[in-house]
C-alpha positions in Angstrom: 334.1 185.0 -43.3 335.8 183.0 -40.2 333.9 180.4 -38.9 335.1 179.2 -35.0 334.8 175.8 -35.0 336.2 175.0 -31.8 335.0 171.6 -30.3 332.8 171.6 -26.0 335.4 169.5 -24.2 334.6 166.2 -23.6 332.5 165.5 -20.3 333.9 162.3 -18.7 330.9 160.2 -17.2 331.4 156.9 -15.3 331.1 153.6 -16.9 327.8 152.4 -17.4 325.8 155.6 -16.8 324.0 157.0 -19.9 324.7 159.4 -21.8 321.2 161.1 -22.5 318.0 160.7 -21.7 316.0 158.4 -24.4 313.9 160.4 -26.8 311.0 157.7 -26.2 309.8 155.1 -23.8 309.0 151.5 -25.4 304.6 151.3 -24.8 304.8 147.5 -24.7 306.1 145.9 -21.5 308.4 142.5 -21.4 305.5 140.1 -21.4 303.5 142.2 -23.9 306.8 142.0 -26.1 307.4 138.6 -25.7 304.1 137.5 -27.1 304.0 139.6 -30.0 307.5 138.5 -31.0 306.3 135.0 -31.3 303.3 135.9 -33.1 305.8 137.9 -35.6 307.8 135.1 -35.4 305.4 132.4 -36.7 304.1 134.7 -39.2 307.5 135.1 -40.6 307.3 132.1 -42.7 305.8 132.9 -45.9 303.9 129.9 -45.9 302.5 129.9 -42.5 300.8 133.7 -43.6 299.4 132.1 -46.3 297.8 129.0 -43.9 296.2 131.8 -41.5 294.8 133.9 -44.7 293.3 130.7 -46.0 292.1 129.7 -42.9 290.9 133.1 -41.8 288.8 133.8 -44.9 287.5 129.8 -45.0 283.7 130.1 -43.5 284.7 127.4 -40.6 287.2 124.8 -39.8 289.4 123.3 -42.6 290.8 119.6 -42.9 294.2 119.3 -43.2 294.3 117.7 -46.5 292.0 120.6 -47.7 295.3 122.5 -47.3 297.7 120.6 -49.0 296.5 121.0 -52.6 297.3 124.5 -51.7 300.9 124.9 -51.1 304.0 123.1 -53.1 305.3 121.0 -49.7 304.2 117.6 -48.5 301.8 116.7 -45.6 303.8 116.3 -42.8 305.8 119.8 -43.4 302.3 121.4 -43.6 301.4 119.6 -40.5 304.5 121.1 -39.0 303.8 124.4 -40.2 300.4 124.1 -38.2 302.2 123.1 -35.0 303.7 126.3 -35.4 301.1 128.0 -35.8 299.2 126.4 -33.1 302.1 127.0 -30.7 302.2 130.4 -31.3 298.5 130.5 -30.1 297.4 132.1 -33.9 295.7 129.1 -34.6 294.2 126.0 -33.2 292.4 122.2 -34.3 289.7 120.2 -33.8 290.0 116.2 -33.9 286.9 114.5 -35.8 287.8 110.8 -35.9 291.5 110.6 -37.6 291.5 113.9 -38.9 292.2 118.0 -37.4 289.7 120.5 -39.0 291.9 124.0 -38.2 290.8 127.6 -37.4 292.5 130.8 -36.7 291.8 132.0 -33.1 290.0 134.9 -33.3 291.9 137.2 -31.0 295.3 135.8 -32.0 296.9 138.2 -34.0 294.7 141.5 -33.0 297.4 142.8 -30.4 300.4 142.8 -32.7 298.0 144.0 -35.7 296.3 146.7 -33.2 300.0 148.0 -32.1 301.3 148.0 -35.5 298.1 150.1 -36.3 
């Protein structure tokens, strides 16, 4: 049994220009992207996923120091792992006197969770 296994020359093309047309268009556009990324991004920290479960499935606004029984780190890197949070737009605070009660933002995750639905 012979087999021909003779190679299609190669087509030159100029530099820059593709070489096939994409199998799929990306759905989400730049700014759509963007946003989600940092959402992803602050969720990337073990730690902070755990603040916005707590947070989500506490019935109102939690005190900061009602959180740090909860995780093995100090105060001030919980605090910062808020400002991460809240700079992400997942989550956000409410000052009563010296203290910030914290909630998650309702719609804050639901893009990136409905596109990865």
């Amino acid at each position: 049994m012979d087999v021909d296994l003779e190679l299609a020359p190669k087509v030159k093309r100029a530099a820059g220009a593709p070489c096939c047309e994409p199998v799929v268009y990306p759905n989400v556009d730049r700014d759509e992207a963007v946003r989600m990324a940092e959402v992803a991004k602050a969720l990337g920290d073990p730690i902070r996923l755990q603040i916005v479960d707590v947070l989500r499935k506490h019935a109102g606004k939690v005190c900061v120091y009602e959180l740090v029984p909860l995780f093995d780190v100090s105060q001030s890197t919980l605090s910062h792992h808020l400002k991460k949070l809240r700079d992400a737009g997942i989550v956000d605070a409410e000052r009563r006197g010296l203290w910030a009660y914290y909630y998650v933002l309702p719609d804050a995750v639901g893009e990136l969770a409905a596109w990865l639905g």
